[in-house]
N, C-alpha and C positions, 0 to 999 in steps of 0.2 A: 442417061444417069444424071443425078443431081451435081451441083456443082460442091465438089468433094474439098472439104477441109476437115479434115478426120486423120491426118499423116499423122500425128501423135500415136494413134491406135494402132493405125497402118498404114501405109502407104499406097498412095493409088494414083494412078494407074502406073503397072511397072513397065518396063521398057521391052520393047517387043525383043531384045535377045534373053533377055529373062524367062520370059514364056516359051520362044524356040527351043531354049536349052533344056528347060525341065520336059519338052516334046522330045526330043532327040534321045534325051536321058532315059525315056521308056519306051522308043522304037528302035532305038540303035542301038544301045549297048547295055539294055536291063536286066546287068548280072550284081551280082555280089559281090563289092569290091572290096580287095584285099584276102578273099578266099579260096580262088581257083585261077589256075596259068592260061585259061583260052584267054582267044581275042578280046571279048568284050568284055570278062572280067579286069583284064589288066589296064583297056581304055577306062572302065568304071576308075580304077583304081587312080589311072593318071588323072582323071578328072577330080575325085578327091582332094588328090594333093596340090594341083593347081589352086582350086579353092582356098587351100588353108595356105599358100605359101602368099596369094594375092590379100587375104585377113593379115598376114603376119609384117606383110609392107604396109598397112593402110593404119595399123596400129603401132608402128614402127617397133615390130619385134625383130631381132637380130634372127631366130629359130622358129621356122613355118611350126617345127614340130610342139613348140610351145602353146598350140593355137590347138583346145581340144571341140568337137564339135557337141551341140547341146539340143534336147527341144527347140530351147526356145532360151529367151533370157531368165526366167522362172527356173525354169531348170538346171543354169548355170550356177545363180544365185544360189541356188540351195547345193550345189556339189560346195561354190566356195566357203559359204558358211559352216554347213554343216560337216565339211570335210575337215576344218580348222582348229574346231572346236574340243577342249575336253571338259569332264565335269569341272565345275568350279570358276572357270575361266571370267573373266569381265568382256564385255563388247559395249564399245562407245558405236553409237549412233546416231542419225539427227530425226528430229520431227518432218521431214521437208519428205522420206523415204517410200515410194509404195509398197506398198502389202506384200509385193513379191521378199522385201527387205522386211518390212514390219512383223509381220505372221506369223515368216520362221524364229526370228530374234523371239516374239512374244511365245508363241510354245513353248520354246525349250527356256523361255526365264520361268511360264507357269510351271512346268516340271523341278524347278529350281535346280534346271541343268547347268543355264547360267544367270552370272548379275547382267544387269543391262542398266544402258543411261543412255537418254534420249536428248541431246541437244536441241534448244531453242536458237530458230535461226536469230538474227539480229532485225531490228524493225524496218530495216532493207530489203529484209527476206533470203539474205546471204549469210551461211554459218562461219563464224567467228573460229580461223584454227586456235588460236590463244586457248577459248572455251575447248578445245578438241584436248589441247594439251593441260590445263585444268583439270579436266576429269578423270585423265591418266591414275592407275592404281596399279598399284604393285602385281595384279592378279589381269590386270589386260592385257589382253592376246589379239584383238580384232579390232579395228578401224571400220566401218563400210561409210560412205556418203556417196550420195547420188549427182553423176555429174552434172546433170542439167534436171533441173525439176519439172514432173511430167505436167505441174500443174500452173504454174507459173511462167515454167520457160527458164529461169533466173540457173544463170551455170555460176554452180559452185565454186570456192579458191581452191579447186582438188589437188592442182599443184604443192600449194601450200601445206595445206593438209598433209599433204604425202612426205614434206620437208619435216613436220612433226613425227609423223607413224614412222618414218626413216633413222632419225637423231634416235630416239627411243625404241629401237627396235622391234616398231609392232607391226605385225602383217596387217593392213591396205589393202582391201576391198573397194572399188569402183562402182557402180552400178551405171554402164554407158548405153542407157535405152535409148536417151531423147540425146543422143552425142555421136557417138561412132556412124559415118557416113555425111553429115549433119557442117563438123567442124572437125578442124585437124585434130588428132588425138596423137600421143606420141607417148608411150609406157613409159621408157625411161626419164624423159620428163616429169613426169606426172609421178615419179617414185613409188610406183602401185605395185602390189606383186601378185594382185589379180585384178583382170578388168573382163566384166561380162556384160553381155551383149547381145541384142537379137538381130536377125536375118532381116526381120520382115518390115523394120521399120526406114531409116533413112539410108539401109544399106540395098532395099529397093528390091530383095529376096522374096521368098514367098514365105506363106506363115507356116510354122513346124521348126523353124532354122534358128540355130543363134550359137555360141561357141562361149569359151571362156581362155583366156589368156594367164598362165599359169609364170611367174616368172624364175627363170632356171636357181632349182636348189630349192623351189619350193614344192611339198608333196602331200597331199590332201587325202585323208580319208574316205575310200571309194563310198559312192550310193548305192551302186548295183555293179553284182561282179558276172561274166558269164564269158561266152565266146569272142574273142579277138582278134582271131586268126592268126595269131602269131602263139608259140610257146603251148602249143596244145598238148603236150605232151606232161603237161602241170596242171593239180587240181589249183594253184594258187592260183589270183590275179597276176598278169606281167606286170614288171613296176614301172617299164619303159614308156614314155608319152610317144604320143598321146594314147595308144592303148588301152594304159590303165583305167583311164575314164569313158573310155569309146566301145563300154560292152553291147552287144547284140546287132543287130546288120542294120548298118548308115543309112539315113534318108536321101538314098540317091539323088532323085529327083531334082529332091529339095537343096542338096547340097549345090549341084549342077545348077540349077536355077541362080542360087546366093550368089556363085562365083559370078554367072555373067553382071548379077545387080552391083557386085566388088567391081569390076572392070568397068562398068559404067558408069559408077562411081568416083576411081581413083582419077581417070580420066578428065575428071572435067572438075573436082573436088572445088577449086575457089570459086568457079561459077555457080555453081548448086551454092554456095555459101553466101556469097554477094548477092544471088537473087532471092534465096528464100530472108536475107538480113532486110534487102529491100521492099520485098511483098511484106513483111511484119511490119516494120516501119509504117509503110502506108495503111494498115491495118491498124494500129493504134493510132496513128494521127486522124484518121477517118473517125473512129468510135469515139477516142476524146472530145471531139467537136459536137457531138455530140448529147444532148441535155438530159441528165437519169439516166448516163451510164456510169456504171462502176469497175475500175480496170483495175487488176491485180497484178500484171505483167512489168516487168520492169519497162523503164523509158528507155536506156540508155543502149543503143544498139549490139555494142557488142558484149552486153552482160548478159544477152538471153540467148534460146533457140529460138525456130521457126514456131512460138506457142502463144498467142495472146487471149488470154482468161477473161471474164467481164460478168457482171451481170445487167439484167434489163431493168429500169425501175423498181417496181417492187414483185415482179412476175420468178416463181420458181424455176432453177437454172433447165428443170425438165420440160416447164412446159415451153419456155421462150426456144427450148432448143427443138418441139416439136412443131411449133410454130413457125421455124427457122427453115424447117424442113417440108413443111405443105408448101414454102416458097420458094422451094429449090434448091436446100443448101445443107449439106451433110456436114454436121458441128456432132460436138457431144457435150451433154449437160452431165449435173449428178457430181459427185465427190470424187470421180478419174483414181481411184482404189487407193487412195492417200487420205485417210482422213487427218494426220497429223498437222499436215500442210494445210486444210481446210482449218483445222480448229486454229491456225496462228492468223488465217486471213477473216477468222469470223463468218465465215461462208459452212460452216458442219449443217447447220440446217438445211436449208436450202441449194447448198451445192456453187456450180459457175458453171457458165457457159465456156467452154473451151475452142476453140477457133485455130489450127494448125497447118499451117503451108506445106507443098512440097514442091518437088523442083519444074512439077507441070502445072501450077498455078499461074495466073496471069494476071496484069494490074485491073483489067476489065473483069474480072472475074472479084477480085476485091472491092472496087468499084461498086459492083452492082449487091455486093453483101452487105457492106456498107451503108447504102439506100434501102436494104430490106431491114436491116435495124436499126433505120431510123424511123419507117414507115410501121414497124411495130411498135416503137415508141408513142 
C-alpha cells in the first residue's frame, strides 16, 4: 500500500488488537448484547459496557452510562442537534464547521425551523468567543463549534467558548472528529454538554463507530425509537441512557473493535500526541521551504491537530493529489466537506491538498513526501 496520510478521513493502519477484537467479536461470542442471559450474550454485553466505560475515561466523563453509541460522528451530530432543537430556536455556529454540522443547521433554517448565524473565524483562522457571545439572542438555545478544524487542523478556544454557552446558559455542542484520541479532551473542562465523536478516526476503531456524550440532566429528542432491551413491556421509548438513544441491536463488532482502538489509545495518549505534533511539525517545515507552496495550516505547534493543508503552485488540489498518489502517497484533495472554511481560506474553487499524520507515520516517511512535492513542483 501507498504511504498513507489520509488519518483525517481515517485512520490506517489500526492496531492488530483492533482487528483481533472485531474477529473474536464474530467467532466467539456473536450474540446480541443486552438481550438474552446465555454465555455469549452477556460476554457481548460485558464488552459493550467495557467500551463505553473506557470512552467515558478518555473523555473524562464521571458516568460510562453518559457515553451513547452512534453510526458514526454524523450520526451523533444529528441526534445532538436535532434532538435539542424546537421551532423558532436560534443556533450560533461557525464558518470553520463540516457539513455533517453545516447541512443539518442549513435544512432545518431552509424549513425556517430555525434562525441560524454563522461566525467568521478571525484572520487567524481561530473563532473569536467574544463574537460567540455577540451573537447571543434572546431565542438561542445551541452553541455547536468544531474542536479542531478538519481542514486546517487549527483547534478551536472550545474551552472558552463553553465559558460563554455556560455563563448564558446555552447548551454546547462540540463536534470532536479531528480531536478525541488525537489530544486530551476533558468534558468538564471544556463546559460542553454534548461532545460527539467518531470511532474510526484518531480513536483507531473501525468505520460504522462513534458515540455521543450527553452530559447528566441533559435530554434530547430521540431520532429513532424501537427495541432496547430493556422496559419492553412499553410501547414508549425508556428515557433511561443510554437506551433511549441506542434503539435496534449494537454494532458489535464494531463496538468491540472501538474498545480495543480506546485501550490503545488511552495507553500511550502523550506519545501518539508528541509524535503525531512532531511528524506535522516536520511536515510544514519541509513544505515551507519550499517555493509555490501555499500553506493554510497554522504554524504554531500546539494550536493545531495532526492536519497540514497546502496547495501546489497553481495545479488544482485534485489533481496535485492524484499526482501525489501515482507517486505513492495517499493525501486527499477537494474542499474535505467544509466549504465554509474554504470560502474564508480562498481555496472554494480549487479546493487544498490535505496531508494528515497518524500515530504509524514515520519521519522517513515525511521525508520522502516532502521530495515528492518538491519534485512536482
Amino acid at each position: 500500500m501507498s504511504i498513507y496520510l489520509d488519518n483525517a478521513a481515517t485512520s490506517h493502519p489500526k492496531p492488530e488488537g483492533v482487528v483481533r477484537a472485531v474477529t473474536e467479536a464474530l467467532t466467539e461470542y456473536n450474540a446480541n448484547p443486552g438481550r438474552s442471559g446465555h454465555p455469549a450474550a452477556l460476554r457481548a454485553a460485558r464488552e459493550v459496557l467495557r467500551t463505553r466505560e473506557g470512552l467515558a475515561r478518555l473523555l473524562g466523563a464521571r458516568d460510562a452510562l453518559s457515553v451513547a453509541f452512534a453510526f458514526n460522528c454524523t450520526d451523533a451530530l444529528n441526534l445532538a442537534i436535532k434532538g435539542s432543537l424546537c421551532l423558532g430556536d436560534h443556533v450560533i455556529a461557525t464558518r470553520l464547521e463540516h457539513n455533517s454540522v453545516l447541512r443539518v443547521l442549513a435544512e432545518l433554517a431552509s424549513r425556517d425551523r430555525i434562525a441560524l448565524t454563522l461566525l467568521d473565524p478571525r484572520p487567524d483562522g481561530f473563532v473569536d468567543p467574544e463574537d460567540v457571545r455577540s451573537a447571543i439572542t434572546r431565542r438561542t438555545s445551541l452553541i455547536v463549534c468544531t474542536h479542531a478544524s478538519n481542514v486546517t487542523g487549527a483547534i478551536q478556544p472550545v474551552a472558552a467558548i463553553g465559558q460563554v454557552a455556560r455563563q448564558e446558559g446555552i447548551r454546547y455542542l462540540i463536534d470532536g472528529a479531528q480531536a478525541l484520541g488525537g489530544m486530551p479532551v476533558d468534558v468538564e473542562a471544556l463546559h460542553c454538554d454534548l461532545y460527539a465523536f467518531p470511532g474510526h478516526k484518531s480513536l483507531l476503531g473501525p468505520q460504522g463507530t462513534g458515540g455521543l456524550f450527553l452530559r447528566p440532566g441533559v435530554v434530547l429528542c430521540t431520532l429513532r425509537e424501537g427495541g432496547t432491551g430493556s422496559a419492553s413491556d412499553s410501547m414508549r421509548q425508556p428515557p433511561e441512557l443510554p437506551e433511549r438513544y441506542e434503539s435496534g441491536t449494537l454494532n458489535l463488532p464494531g463496538i468491540a473493535g472501538l474498545g480495543a482502538g480506546v485501550a490503545h489509545v488511552s495507553e500511550r495518549l502523550s506519545q501518539i500526541m508528541m509524535h503525531e505534533r512532531e511528524l506535522t511539525s516536520a511536515l510544514l517545515e519541509g513544505l515551507s521551504a519550499i517555493p509555490g507552496i501555499m500553506l493554510y495550516s497554522p504554524r504554531e505547534e500546539a494550536a493545531r491537530a495532526g492536519i497540514v493543508t497546502f496547495n501546489v503552485g497553481d495545479l488544482p488540489s485534485s489533481r496535485a493529489a492524484d499526482l501525489l498518489a501515482e507517486r505513492g502517497f495517499a493525501v486527499r484533495g477537494g474542499l474535505h466537506c467544509a466549504p465554509g472554511a474554504h470560502r474564508f481560506l480562498g481555496t472554494l474553487r480549487r479546493g487544498a491538498v490535505r496531508a494528515s499524520v497518524g500515530h504509524a507515520n514515520t519521519f522517513e516517511e515525511i521525508d520522502r513526501f516532502v521530495e515528492a512535492v518538491r519534485d512536482l513542483v
